[in-house]
N, C-alpha and C positions, 0 to 999 in steps of 0.2 A: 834484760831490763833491771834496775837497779833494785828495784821494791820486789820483786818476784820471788815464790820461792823457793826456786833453784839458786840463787845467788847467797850472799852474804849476809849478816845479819844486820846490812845497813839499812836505816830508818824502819828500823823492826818497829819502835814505839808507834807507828802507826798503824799494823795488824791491827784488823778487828775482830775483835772475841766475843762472842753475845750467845746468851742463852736462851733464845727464841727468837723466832725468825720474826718477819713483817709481812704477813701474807692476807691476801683476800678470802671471804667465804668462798668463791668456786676451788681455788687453788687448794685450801684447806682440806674441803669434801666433805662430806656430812655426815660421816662418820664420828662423834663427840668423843670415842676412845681412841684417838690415831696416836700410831707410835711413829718415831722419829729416831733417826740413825744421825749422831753430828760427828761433827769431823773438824778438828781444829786445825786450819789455815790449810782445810782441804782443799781450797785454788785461788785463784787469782781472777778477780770480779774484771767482769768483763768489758767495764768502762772506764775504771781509774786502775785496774790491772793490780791490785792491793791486795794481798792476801787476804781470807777473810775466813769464816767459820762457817760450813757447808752443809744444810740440815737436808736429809732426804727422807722420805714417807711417801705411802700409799692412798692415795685418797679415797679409795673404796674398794667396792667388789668391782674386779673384772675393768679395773682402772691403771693406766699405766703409772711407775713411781715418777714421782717430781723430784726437784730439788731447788735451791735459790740460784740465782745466777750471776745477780750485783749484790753489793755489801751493802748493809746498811744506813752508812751515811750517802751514798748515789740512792737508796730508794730514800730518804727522807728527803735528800733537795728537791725530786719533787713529788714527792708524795703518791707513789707509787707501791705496788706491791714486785717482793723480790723474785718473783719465777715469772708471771704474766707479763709485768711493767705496766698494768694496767691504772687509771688513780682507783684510789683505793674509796675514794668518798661516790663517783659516779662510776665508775667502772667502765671508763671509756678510753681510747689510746690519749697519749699526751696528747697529739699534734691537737684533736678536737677541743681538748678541753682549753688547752693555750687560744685556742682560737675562742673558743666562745667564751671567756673570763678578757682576750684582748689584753695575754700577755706575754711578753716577747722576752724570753729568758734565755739569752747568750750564754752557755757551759761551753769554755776553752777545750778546744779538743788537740792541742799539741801537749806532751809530756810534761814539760816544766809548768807550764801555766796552768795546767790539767792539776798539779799535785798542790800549787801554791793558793787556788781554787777551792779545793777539798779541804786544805786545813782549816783556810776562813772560815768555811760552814762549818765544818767541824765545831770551830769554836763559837760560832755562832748557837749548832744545835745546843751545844753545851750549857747555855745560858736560859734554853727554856726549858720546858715541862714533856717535852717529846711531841707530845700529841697537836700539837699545831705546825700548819708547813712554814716554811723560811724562804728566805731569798724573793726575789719577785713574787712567786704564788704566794706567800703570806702577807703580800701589800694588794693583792687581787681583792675583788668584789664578791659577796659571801655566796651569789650565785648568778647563774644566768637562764634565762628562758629555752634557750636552746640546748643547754644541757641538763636541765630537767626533762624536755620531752625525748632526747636520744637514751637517757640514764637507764641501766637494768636494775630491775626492785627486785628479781630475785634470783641465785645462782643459778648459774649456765653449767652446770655440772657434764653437758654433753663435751664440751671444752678439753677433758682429764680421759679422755677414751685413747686407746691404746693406737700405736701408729700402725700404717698399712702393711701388712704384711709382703715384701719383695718376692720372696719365692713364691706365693697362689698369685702374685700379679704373673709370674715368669710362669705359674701352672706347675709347680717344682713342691709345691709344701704338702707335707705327706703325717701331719700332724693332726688334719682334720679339727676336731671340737674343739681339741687341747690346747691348737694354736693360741699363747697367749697375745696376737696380735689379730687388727680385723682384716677379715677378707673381702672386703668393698674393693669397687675400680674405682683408684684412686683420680686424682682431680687433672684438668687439662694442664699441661707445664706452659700453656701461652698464659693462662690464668693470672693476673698479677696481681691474686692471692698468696698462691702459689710461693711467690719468691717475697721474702720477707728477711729483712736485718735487722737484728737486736741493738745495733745502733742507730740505725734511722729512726727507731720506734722510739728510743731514749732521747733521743737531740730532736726529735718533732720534725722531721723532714722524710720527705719522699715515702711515706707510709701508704699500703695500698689501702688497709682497710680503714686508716684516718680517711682519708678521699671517700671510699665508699659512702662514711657517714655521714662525711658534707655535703654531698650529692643527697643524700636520701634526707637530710636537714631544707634542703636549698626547695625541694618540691613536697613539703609536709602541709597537707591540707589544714586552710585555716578556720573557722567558726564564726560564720558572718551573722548578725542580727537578720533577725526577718524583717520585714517590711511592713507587718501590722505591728503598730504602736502600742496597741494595748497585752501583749504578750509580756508576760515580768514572771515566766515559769522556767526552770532549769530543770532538764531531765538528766539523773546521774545512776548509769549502770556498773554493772558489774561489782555490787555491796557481797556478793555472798552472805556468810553467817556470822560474820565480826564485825563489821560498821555498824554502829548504833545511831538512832537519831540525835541522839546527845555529841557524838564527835562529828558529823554533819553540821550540827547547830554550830558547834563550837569554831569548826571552819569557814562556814558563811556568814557568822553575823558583822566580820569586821569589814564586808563588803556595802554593808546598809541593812536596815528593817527588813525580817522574814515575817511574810505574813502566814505562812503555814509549811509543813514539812511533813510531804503523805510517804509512807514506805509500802511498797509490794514486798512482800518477803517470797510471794511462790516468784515472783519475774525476776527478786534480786535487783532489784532499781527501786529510786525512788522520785518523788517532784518537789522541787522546791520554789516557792512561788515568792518574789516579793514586792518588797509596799512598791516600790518606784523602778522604771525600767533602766532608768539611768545602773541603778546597786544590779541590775542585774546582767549590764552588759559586761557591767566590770568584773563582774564576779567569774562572769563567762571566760571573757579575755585572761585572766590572771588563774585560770585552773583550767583551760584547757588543752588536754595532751601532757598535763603534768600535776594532778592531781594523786597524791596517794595518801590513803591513810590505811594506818596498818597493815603496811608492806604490800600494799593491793595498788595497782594502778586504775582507776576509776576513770568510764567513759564519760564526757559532758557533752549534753547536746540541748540545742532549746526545747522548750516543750508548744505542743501547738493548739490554736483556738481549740475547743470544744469541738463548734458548731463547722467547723471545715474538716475537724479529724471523724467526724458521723457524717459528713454529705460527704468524703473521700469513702467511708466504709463501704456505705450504700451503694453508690457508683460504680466501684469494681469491686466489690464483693472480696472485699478483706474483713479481716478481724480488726479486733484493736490493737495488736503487735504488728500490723501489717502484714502479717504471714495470709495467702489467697487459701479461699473457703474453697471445696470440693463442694459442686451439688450434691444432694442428698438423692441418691435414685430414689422413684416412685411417690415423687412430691412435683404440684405442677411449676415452674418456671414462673421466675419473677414478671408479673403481671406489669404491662406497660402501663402510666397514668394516665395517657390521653385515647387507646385503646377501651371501646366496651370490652368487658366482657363477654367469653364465649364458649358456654362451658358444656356445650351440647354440639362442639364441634360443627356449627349447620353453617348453609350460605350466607356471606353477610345481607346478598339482594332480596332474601326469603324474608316476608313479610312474620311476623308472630302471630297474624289469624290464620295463618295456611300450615302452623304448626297441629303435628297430628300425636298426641302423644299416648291414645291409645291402646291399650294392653287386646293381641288377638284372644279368640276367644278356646276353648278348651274344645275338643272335635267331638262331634257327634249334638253341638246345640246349634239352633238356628239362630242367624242374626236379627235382630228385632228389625223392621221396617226402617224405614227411614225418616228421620223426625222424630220415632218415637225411642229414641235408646234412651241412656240415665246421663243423666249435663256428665260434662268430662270436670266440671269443678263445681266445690259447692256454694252457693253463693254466701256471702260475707257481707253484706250491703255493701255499700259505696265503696268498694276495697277489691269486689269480686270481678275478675278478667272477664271481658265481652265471650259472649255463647256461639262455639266456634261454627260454623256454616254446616250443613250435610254435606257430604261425599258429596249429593250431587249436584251441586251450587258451587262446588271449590273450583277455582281457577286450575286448569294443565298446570302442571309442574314438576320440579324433580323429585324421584321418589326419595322419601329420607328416612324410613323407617319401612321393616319390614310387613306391618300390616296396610300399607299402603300400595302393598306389589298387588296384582289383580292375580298372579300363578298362584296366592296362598290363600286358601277356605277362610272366608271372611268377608272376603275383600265384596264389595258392591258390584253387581251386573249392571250399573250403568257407568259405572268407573272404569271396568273392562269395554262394556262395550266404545266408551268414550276413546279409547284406545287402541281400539280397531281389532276385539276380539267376535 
């Protein structure tokens, strides 16, 4: 190839030389001291084939080394980082993000019209400040709904982990710990993960994990109003210990009137209630599934009456998170409301004057007559229960207490005899 650099030193003036790379925070790693090895017109970028300047570094512990792969004028056309190709502003493949902006960016892929391409930007980038994209994506729309809620808010560092080691796949690696590669069984080759080109993923075509995420775009659950009118509450989780009500406020008010903003700090959520339901569908619609503040991606969900999240509680026996209550052994069960009460375990056909409650008497004393024992309650005027019958005036019936058995000293000889003793 004529720009290569095994060749000539023809159209050298277009080598790129640069003294720092364009890379994403996962690619980078998190490491704030990382060293870098460069290498001048160390290859030939893998899109417009141009020589170019080739940084390599480690992105952590126990992380395999990276390096760039396209030159930096192919990652500014579209805004892209040079090892992933991922964009650099949502971290998601081209193909998605062209899709959800609805931009249709034709890069010549034949040689000549490839190099005649690259200069125009070239001299395009030349004319701005770097940090804005060019070409189609810089005539795009400054965002879209759908690539807010696909967007990663924080590095994917698992991304940078070392490849599968071939020989423990073969059973052959005799390196154990030391292996600086992983010993996982790697992924199925029918997978069309699996097979991936660094040029599809650059021209926005045939990408498998582009596909994945417009699939998983295409069936994202949406956030529908409830059906009670008078609902104008937003419930927003996942605040941890950096959302303040103040950046809360300062995000919901351009939705409408907040009539109050309560925060849980032990549950990490909070509610946000406001004046009219209209500001709060919108507020709903326009922050949910894409909500973040301070690098936090925040749950939205509505919040609900009062008076049906307590007749829910009661009902089946939840809490107020919803999470189900364990009974409490050795406490009686939730008493029915149209059920009496029945806390003497007795029949319900058993009258309350044939109750016997009785205490037998200690052995060796005689039972008083009959008639004359002490009232079983003490009277209370108008309040005091009827003077239960004698033994032997009480109607047959079933025994319910032990001083009523005739086998035990106590009991009445005409109650036994009554029973065929």
């Amino acid at each position: 190839m004529a720009t290569s650099l095994g060749s000539n030193t023809y159209n050298r003036q277009n080598w790129e030389d640069a003294d720092f790379p364009i890379l994403c925070q996962t690619c980078l790693g998190e490491n704030p001291y990382i060293r870098m090895t460069k290498e001048k017109y160390g290859k030939e970028c893998k899109i417009c084939a141009r020589p170019f300047t080739v940084f390599r570094w480690c992105p952590g512990t126990r992380m395999r080394f990276k390096k760039t792969e396209v030159c930096q004028t192919c990652s500014k056309m579209k805004n892209v980082c040079q090892t992933c190709l991922l964009d650099l502003e949502y971290g998601l493949p081209i193909q998605v993000r062209d899709t959800g902006l609805s931009v249709k960016d034709e890069v010549p892929k034949s040689d000549v019209n490839k190099e005649y391409y690259t200069q125009n930007m070239e001299r395009e980038i030349a004319n701005t400040d770097g940090t804005r994209p060019v070409g189609q994506l810089g005539k795009a729309p400054s965002s879209s709904d759908m690539l807010l809620k696909l967007a990663r808010t924080t590095p994917y560092y698992k991304r940078n982990r070392p490849h599968i080691c071939s020989f423990w796949v073969k059973g052959e690696c005799k390196r154990g710990e030391e292996c600086p590669y992983r010993h996982e069984k790697p992924t199925d080759p029918d997978d069309p993960l699996a097979d991936q080109n660094i040029k599809d993923r650059y021209y926005g075509i045939n990408d498998p994990v582009a596909d994945k995420l417009l699939k998983r775009a295409s069936t994202m659950p949406r956030l529908d109003p409830p059906d009670d009118k008078s609902i104008s509450t937003l419930y927003i989780g996942g605040l941890g210990d950096t959302v303040t009500e103040g950046e809360l406020k300062s995000h919901f008010y351009q939705f409408g009137e907040i009539r109050t903003i309560t925060i849980v700090q032990r549950q990490q959520c909070a509610f946000i209630q406001f004046a009219t339901r209209q500001s709060a569908e919108m507020a709903a619609e326009k922050s949910f599934n894409k909500l973040i503040i301070n690098g936090r991606r925040l749950t939205v969900k509505w919040g609900r009456s009062q008076a049906a999240r307590g007749k829910e509680g009661i009902k089946e026996g939840t809490s107020e998170m919803g999470t189900r209550l364990d009974p409490v052994p050795g406490l009686p069960g939730a008493l029915d409301e149209e059920a009496p009460a029945n806390y003497f375990n007795l029949d319900p056909s058993s009258s309350p004057a044939v109750m016997n409650i009785a205490l037998p008497l200690p052995p060796g004393i005689n039972p008083p007559p009959p008639g004359f024992g002490p009232p079983m309650f003490h009277p209370m005027g108008h309040m005091a229960p009827p003077m239960p019958p004698p033994m032997s005036m009480r109607p047959p019936g079933q025994i319910h207490y032990p001083s009523q058995d005739p086998q035990r000293m106590g009991a009445h000889a005409a109650h036994g005899a009554r029973h065929g003793e």
